[in-house]
Residue frames as qw, qx, qy, qz and C-alpha x, y, z in Angstrom:
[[0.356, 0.858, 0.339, 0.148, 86.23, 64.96, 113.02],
 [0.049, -0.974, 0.176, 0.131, 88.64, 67.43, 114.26],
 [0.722, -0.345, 0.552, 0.234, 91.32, 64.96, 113.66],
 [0.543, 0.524, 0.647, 0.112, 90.24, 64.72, 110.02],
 [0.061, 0.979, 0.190, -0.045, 89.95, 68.23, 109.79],
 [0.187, -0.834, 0.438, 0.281, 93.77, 69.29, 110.79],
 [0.501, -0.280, 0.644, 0.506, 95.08, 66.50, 108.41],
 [0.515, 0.702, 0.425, 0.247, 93.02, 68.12, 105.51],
 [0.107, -0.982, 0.039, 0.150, 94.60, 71.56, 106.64],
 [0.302, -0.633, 0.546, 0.458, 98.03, 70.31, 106.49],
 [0.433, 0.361, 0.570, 0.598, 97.42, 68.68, 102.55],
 [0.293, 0.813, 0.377, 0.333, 95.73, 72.04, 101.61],
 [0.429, -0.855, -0.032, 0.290, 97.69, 74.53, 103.59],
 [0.717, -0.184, 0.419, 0.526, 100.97, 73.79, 101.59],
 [0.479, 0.454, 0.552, 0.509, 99.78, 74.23, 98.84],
 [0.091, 0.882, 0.401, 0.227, 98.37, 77.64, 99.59],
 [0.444, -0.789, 0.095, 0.415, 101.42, 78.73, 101.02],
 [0.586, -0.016, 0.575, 0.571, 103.48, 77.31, 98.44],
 [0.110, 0.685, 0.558, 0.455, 100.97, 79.27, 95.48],
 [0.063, -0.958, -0.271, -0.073, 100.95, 82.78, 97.86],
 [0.397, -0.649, 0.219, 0.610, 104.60, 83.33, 98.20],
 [0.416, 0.418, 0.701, 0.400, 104.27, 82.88, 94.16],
 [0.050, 0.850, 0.431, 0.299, 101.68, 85.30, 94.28],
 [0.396, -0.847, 0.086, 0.343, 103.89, 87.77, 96.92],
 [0.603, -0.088, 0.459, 0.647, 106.95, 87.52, 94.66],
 [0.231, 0.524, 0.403, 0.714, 105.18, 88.95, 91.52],
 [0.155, -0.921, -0.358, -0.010, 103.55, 91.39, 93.83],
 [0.404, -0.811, 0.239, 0.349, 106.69, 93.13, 95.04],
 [0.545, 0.827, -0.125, -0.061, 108.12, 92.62, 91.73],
 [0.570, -0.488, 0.647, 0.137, 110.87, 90.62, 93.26],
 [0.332, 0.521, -0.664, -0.421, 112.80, 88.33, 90.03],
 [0.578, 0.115, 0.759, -0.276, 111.14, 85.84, 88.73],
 [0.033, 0.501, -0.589, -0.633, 111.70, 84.24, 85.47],
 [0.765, 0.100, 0.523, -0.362, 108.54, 82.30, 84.61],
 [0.887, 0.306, 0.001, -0.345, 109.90, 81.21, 81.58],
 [0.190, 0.602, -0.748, 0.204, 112.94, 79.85, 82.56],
 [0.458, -0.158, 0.694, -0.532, 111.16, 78.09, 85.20],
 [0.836, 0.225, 0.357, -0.350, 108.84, 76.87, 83.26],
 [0.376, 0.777, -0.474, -0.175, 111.59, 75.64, 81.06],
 [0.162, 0.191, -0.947, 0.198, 113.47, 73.37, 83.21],
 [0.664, 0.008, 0.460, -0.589, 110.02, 72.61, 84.83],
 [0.840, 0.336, 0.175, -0.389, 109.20, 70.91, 81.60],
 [0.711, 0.516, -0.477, 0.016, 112.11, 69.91, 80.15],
 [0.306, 0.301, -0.827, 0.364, 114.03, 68.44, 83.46],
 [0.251, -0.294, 0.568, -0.727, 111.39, 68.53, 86.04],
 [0.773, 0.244, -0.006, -0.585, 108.61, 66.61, 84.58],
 [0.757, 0.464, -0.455, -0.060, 110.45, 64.53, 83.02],
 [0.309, 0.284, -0.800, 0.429, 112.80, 63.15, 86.02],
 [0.662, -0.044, 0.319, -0.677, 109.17, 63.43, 88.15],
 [0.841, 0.297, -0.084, -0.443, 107.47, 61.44, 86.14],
 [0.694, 0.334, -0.634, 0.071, 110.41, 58.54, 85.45],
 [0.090, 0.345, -0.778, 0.517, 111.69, 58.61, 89.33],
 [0.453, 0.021, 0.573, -0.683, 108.28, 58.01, 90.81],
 [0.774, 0.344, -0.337, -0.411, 106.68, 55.82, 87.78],
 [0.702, 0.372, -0.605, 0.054, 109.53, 53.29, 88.06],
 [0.040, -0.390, 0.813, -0.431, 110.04, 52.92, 91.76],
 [0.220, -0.068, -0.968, 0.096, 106.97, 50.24, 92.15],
 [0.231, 0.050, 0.438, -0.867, 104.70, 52.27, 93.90],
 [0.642, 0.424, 0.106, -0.630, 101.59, 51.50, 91.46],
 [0.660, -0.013, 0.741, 0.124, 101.10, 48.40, 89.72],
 [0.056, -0.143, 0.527, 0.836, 101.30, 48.67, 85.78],
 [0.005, -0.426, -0.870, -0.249, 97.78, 47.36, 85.40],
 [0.212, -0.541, -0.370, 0.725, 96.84, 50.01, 87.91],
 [0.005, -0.616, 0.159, 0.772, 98.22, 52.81, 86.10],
 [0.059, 0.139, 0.780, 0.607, 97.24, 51.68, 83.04],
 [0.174, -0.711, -0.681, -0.020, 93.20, 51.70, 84.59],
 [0.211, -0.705, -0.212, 0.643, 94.15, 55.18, 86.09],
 [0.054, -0.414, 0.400, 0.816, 95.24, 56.51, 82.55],
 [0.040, 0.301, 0.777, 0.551, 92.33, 54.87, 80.71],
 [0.226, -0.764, -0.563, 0.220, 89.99, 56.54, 83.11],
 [0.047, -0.755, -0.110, 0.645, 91.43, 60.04, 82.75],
 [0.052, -0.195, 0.563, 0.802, 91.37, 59.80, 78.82],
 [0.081, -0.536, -0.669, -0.508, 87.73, 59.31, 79.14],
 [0.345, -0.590, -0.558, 0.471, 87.43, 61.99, 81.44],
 [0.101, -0.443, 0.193, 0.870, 89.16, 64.59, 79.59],
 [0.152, 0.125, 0.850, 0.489, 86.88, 63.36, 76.65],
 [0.169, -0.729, -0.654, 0.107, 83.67, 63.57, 78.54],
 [0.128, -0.783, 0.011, 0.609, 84.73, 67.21, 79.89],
 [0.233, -0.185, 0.529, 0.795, 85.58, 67.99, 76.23],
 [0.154, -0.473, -0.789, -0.360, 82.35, 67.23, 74.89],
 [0.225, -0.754, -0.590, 0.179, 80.77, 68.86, 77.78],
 [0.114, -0.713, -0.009, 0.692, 82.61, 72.28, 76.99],
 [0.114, 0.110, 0.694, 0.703, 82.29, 71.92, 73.63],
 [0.087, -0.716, -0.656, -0.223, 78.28, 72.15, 73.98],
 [0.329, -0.811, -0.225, 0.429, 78.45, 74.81, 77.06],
 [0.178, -0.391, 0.321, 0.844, 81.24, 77.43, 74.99],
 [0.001, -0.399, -0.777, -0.488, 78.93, 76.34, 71.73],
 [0.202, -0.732, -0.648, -0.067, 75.73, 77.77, 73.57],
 [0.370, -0.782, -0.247, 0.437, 77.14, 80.30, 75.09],
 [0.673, 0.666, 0.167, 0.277, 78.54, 81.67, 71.25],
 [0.299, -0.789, 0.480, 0.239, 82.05, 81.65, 72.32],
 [0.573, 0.550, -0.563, -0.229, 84.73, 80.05, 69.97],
 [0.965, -0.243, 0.092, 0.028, 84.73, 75.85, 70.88],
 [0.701, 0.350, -0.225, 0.579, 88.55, 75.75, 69.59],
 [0.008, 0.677, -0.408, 0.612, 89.52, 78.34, 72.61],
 [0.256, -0.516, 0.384, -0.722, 88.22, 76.83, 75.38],
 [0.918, -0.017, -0.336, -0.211, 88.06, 73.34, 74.83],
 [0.818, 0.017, -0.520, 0.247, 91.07, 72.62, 76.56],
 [0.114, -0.394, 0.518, -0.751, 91.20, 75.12, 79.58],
 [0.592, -0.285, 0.022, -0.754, 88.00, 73.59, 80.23],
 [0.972, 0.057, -0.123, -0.191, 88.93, 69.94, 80.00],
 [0.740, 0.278, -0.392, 0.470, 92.82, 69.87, 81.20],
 [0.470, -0.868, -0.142, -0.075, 93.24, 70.36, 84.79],
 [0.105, 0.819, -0.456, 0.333, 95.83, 71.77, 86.35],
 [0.942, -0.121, -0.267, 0.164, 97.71, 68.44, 87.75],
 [0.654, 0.302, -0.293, 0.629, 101.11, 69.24, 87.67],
 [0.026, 0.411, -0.442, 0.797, 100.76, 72.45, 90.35],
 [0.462, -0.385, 0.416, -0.682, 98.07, 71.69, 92.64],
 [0.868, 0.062, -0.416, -0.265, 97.26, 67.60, 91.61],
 [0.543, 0.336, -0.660, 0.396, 100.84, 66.04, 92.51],
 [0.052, -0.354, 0.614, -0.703, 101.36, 67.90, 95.67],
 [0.553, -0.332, 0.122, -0.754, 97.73, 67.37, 96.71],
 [0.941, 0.109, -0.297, -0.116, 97.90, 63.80, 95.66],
 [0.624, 0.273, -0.607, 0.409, 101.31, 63.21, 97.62],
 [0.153, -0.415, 0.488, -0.752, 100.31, 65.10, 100.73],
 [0.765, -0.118, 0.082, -0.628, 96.94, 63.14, 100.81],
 [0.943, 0.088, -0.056, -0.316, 97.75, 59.92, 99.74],
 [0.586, -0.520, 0.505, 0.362, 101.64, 59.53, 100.01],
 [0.242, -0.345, 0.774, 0.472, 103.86, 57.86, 97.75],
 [0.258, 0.350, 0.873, 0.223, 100.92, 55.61, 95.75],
 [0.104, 0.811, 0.370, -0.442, 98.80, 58.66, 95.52],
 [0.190, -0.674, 0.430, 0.570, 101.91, 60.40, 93.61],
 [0.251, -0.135, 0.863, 0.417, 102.01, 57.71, 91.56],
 [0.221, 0.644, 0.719, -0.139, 98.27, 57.46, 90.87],
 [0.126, 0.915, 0.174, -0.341, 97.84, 61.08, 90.09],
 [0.046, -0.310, 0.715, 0.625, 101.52, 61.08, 87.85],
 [0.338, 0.161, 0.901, 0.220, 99.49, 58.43, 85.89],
 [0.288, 0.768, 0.572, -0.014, 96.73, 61.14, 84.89],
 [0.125, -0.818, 0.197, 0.526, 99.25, 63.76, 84.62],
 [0.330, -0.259, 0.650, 0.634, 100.59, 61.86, 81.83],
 [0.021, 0.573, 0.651, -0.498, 97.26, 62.64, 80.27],
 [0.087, -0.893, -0.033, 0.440, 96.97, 65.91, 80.95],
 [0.263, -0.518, 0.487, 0.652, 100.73, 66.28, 79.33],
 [0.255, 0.177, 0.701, 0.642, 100.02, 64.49, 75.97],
 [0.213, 0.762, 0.569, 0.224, 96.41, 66.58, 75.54],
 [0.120, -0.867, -0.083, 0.475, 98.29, 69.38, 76.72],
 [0.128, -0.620, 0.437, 0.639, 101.04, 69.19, 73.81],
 [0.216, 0.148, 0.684, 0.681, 98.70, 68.26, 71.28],
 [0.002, -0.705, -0.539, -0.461, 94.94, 69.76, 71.03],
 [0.480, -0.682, -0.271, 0.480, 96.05, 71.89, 74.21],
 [0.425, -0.276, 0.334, 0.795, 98.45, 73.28, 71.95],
 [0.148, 0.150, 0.773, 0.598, 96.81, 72.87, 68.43],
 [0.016, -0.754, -0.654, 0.060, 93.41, 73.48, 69.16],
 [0.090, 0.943, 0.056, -0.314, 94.17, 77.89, 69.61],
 [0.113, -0.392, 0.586, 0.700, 97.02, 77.87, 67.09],
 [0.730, 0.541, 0.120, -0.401, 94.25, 76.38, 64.72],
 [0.642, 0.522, -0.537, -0.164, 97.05, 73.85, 63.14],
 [0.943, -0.295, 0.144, 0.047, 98.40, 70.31, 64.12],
 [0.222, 0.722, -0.644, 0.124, 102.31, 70.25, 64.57],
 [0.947, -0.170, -0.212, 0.171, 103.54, 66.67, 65.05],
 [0.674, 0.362, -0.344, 0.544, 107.22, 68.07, 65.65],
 [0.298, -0.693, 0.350, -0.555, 106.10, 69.83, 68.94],
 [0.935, -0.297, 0.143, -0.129, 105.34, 66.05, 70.29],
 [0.961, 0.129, -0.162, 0.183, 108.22, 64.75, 69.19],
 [0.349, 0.423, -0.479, 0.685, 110.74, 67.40, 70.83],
 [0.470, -0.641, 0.229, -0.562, 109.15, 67.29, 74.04],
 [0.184, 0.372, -0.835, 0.362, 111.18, 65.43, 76.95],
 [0.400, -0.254, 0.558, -0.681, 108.27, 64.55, 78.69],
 [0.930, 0.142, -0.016, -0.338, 106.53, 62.09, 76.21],
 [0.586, 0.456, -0.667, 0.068, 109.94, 60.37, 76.00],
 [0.208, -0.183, 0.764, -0.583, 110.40, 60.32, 80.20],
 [0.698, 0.079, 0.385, -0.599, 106.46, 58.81, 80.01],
 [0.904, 0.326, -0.264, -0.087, 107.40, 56.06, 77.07],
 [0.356, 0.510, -0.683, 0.382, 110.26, 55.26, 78.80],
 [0.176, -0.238, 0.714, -0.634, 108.84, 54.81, 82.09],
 [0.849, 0.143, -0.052, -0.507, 106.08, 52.83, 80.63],
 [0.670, 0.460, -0.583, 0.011, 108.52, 50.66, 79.28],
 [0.035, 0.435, -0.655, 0.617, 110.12, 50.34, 82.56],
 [0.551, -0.108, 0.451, -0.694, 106.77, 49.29, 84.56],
 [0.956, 0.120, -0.047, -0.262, 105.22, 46.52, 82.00],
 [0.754, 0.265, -0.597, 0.061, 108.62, 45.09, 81.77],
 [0.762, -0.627, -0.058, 0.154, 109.35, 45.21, 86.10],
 [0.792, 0.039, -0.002, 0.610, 112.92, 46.61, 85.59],
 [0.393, -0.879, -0.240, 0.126, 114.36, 49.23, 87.59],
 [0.613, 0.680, -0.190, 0.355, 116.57, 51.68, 86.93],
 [0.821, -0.052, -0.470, 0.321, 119.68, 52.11, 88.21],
 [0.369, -0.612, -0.469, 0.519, 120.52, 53.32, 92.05],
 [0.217, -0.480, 0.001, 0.850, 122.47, 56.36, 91.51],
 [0.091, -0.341, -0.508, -0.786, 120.37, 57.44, 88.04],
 [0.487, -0.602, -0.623, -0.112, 116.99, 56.81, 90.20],
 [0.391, -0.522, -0.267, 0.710, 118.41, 58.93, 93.11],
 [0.129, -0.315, 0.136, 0.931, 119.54, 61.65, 90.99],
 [0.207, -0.383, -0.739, -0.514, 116.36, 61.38, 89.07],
 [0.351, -0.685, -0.634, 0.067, 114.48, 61.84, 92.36],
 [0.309, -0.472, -0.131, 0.815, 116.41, 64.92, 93.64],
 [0.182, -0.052, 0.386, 0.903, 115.70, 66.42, 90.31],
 [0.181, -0.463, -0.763, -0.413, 112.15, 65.35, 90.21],
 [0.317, -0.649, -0.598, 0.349, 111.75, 67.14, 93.48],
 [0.128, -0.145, 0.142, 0.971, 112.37, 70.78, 91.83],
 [0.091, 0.327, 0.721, 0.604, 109.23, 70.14, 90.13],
 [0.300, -0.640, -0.707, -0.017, 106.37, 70.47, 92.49],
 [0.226, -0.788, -0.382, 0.428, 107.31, 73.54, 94.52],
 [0.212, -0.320, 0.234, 0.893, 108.39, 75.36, 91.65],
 [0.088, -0.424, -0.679, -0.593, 104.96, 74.79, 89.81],
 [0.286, -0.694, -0.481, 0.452, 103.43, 75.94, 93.32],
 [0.320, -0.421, 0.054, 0.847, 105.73, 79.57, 92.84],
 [0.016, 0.054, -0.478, -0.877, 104.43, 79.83, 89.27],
 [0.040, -0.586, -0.778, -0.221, 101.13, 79.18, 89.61],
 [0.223, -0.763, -0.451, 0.406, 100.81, 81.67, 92.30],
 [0.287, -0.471, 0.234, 0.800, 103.03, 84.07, 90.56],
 [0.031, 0.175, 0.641, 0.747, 101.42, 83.63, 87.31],
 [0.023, -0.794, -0.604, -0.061, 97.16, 83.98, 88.84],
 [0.104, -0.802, -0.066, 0.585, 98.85, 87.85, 90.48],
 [0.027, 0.332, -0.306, -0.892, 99.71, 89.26, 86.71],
 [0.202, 0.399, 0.784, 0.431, 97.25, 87.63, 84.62],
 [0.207, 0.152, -0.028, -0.966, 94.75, 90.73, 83.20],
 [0.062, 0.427, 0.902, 0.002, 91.10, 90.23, 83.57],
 [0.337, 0.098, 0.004, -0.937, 88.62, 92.50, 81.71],
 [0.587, -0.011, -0.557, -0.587, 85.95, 89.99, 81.01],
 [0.144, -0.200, 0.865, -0.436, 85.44, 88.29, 84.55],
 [0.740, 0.092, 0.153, -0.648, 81.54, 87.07, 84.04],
 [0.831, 0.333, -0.360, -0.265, 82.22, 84.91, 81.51],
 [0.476, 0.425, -0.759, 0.131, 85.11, 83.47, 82.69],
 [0.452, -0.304, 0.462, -0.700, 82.81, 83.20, 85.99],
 [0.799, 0.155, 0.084, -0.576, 80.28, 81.41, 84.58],
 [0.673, 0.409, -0.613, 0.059, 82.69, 79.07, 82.46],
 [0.151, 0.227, -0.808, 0.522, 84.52, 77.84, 86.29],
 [0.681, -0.054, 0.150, -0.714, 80.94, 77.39, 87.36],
 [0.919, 0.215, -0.025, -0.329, 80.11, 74.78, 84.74],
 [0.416, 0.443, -0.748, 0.265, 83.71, 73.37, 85.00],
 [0.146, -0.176, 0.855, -0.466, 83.34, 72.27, 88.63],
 [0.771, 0.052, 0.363, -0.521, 79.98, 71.07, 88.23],
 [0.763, 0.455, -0.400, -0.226, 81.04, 68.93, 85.03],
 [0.298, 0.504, -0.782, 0.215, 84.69, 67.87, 86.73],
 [0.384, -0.187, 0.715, -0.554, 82.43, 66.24, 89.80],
 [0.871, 0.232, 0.223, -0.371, 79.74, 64.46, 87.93],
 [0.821, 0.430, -0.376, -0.011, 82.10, 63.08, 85.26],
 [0.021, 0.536, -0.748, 0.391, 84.73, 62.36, 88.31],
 [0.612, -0.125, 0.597, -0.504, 82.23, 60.04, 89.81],
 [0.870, 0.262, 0.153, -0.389, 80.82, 58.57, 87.13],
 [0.654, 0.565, -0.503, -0.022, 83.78, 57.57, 85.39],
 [0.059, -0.466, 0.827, -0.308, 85.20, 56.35, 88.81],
 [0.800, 0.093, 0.442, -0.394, 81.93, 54.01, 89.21],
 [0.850, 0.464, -0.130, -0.211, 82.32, 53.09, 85.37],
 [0.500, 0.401, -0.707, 0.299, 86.01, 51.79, 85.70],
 [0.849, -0.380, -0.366, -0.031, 85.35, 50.30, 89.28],
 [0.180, 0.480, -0.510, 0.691, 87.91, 52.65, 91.07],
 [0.654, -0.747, -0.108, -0.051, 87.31, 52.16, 95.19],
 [0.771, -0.502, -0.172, 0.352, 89.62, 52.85, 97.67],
 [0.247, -0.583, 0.237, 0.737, 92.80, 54.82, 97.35],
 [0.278, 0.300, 0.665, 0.625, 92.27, 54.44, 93.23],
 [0.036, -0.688, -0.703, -0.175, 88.99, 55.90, 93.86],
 [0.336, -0.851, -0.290, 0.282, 89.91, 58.62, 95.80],
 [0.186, -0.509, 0.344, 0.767, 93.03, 60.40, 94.34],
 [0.216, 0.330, 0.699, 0.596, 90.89, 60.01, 91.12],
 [0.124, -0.831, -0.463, 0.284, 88.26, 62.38, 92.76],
 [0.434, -0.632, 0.127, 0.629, 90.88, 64.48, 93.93],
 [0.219, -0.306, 0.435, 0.818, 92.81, 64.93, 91.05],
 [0.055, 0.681, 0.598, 0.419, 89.46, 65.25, 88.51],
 [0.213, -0.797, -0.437, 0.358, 88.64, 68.03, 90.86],
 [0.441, -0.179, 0.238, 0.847, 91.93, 70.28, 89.60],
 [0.419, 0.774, 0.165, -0.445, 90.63, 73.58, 88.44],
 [0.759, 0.647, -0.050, 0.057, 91.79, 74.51, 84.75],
 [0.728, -0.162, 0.061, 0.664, 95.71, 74.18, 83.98],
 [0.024, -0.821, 0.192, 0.537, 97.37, 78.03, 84.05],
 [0.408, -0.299, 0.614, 0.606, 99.53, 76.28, 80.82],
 [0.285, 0.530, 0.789, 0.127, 96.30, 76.38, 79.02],
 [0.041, -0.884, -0.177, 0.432, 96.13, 80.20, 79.62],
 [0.157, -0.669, 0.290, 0.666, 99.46, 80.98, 77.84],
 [0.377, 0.065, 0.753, 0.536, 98.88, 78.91, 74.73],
 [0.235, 0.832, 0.435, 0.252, 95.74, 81.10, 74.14],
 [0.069, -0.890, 0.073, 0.444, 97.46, 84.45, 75.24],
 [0.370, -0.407, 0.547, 0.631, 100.06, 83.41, 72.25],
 [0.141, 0.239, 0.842, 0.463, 97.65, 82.01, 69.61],
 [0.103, -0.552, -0.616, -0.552, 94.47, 83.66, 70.26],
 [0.195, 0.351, 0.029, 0.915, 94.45, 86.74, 72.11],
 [0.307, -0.351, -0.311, -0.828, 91.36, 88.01, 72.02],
 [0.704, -0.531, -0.280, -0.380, 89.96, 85.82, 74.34],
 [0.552, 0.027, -0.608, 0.570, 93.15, 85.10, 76.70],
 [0.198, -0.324, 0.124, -0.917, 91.18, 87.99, 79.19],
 [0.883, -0.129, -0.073, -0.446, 87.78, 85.41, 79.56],
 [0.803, -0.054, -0.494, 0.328, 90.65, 81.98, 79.95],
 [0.325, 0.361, -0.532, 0.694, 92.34, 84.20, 82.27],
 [0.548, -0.263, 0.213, -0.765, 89.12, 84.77, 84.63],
 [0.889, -0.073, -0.286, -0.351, 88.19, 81.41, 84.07],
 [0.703, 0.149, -0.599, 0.354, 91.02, 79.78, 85.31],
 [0.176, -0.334, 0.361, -0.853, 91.17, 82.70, 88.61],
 [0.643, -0.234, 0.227, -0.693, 88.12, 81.96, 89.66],
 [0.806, 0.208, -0.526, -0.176, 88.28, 78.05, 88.73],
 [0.511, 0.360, -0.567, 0.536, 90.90, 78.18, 91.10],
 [0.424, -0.318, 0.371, -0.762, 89.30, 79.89, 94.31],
 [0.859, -0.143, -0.044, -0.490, 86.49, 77.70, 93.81],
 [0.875, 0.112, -0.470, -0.036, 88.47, 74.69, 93.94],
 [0.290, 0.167, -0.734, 0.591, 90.88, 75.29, 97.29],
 [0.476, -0.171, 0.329, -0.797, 87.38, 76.51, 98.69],
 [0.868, -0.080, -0.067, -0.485, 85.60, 73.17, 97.92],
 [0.508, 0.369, -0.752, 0.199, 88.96, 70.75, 98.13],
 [0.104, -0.242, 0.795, -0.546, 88.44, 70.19, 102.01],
 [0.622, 0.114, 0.124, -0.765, 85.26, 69.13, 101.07],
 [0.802, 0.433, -0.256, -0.322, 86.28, 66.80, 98.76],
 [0.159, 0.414, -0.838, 0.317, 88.89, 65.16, 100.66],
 [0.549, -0.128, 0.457, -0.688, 86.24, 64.82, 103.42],
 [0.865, 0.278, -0.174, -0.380, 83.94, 62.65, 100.67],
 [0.507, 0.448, -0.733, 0.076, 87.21, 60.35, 99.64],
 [0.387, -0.627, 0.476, -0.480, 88.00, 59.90, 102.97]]
């Protein structure tokens, strides 16, 4: 047990270190350019992530194929299920469908998924990240701007790096050394620079409307666990499949989810901004738990 214990500490430690020097930075007001970061995050980091670790073998294609049909009826299920819950609770369903139903993979998923599970884990959890990405740059997006823009999908580097690296897996053909190196060095900027911004981005975020956004991270974790199970039972996930699917279902909401309402719809970016805070507690506070379960 105690054994068990210190190797849950060292997957969840990181992370919270990684995510509180983040949060120390913005405190002391130290420079810190989150949208630069999040710049090359998405346009080099993701994208060389997501090709270097896709293509090196780690995860059969059939695999990751079952790992990405399973988290596009997850995000479905959790869509539906915050659709009714924001609905009842006569908030607007177009705000808060997708904080509620896109987890935050990319900062706390990856890592968790690479500390916990290694290399195949990585790979496993990329495989819902891609996901995540495409619902993030289209109803993620669309949904609070209140308009569908096909030309955001088509400039974004990451749905190319994920059709590419598809391409790569069904056909078995590997790219080459020195790209694949330098592909991995780059890919490794990603993870502890989403860590920096996450943490850096929960210390400014302005919360006047914490209840709601209470209540909302409530019914998130209770949803993300029941539909995490079931859907792992319904696709026949055991073992390591089974388990970094937990895991990563667990992910409170994604922080990227935060800015697309603070740009498009205001008003309520106060209630996403609480929702995601507290989403967030709750999940490093119940993660050792949830490792435990996998186990």
């Amino acid at each position: 047990m105690h054994q068990l214990l210190a190797e849950i500490l060292n997957v969840v430690a990181p992370v919270f270190i990684c995510a509180a020097l983040g949060f120390t930075i913005a405190k002391i007001n130290a420079p810190f350019d989150r949208k630069m970061i999040g710049w090359i995050v998405g346009n080099i980091g993701y994208p060389t992530l997501v090709l270097a670790h896709l293509s090196s073998g780690h995860v059969a294609f059939d695999q990751f194929l079952a790992m990405v049909g399973a988290a596009v009826v997850l995000i479905g299920l959790l869509a539906v299920i915050a659709g009714v819950a924001v609905f009842l609770m006569g908030l607007p369903v177009r705000v808060f469908i997708s904080p509620m139903s896109l987890g935050n993979v990319g900062n706390i998923g990856l890592p968790v998924a690479a500390l916990a599970f290694g290399e195949a884990g990585l790979s496993y959890s990329l495989a819902f990240l891609t996901v995540v990405l495409v619902g993030m740059f289209t109803f993620g997006q669309w949904l609070p701007q209140g308009r569908i823009s096909v030309a955001q999908i088509l400039t974004s580097p990451v749905i190319y790096a994920i059709v590419l690296a598809l391409v790569l897996m069904g056909t078995g053909t590997a790219l080459p050394k020195p790209l694949a190196s330098t592909f991995e060095i780059l890919g490794g900027l990603a993870i502890p620079l989403m860590l920096l911004t996450l943490g850096h981005t929960l210390a400014t975020l302005n919360i006047t409307a914490f209840t709601r956004g209470a209540v909302l991270a409530l019914i998130h974790l209770a949803a993300v666990f029941c539909a995490g199970l079931g859907v792992a039972a319904l696709f026949g996930f055991a073992g390591l499949e089974r388990s970094v699917f937990i895991v990563t279902a667990m992910m409170p909401p994604s922080v990227a989810t935060y800015l697309f309402v603070e740009l498009y719809a205001p008003k309520w970016a106060p209630d996403v901004a609480s929702l995601i805070l507290v989403g967030t507690i709750l999940t490093v506070l119940v993660l050792p738990f949830i490792l435990t379960y996998v186990a």
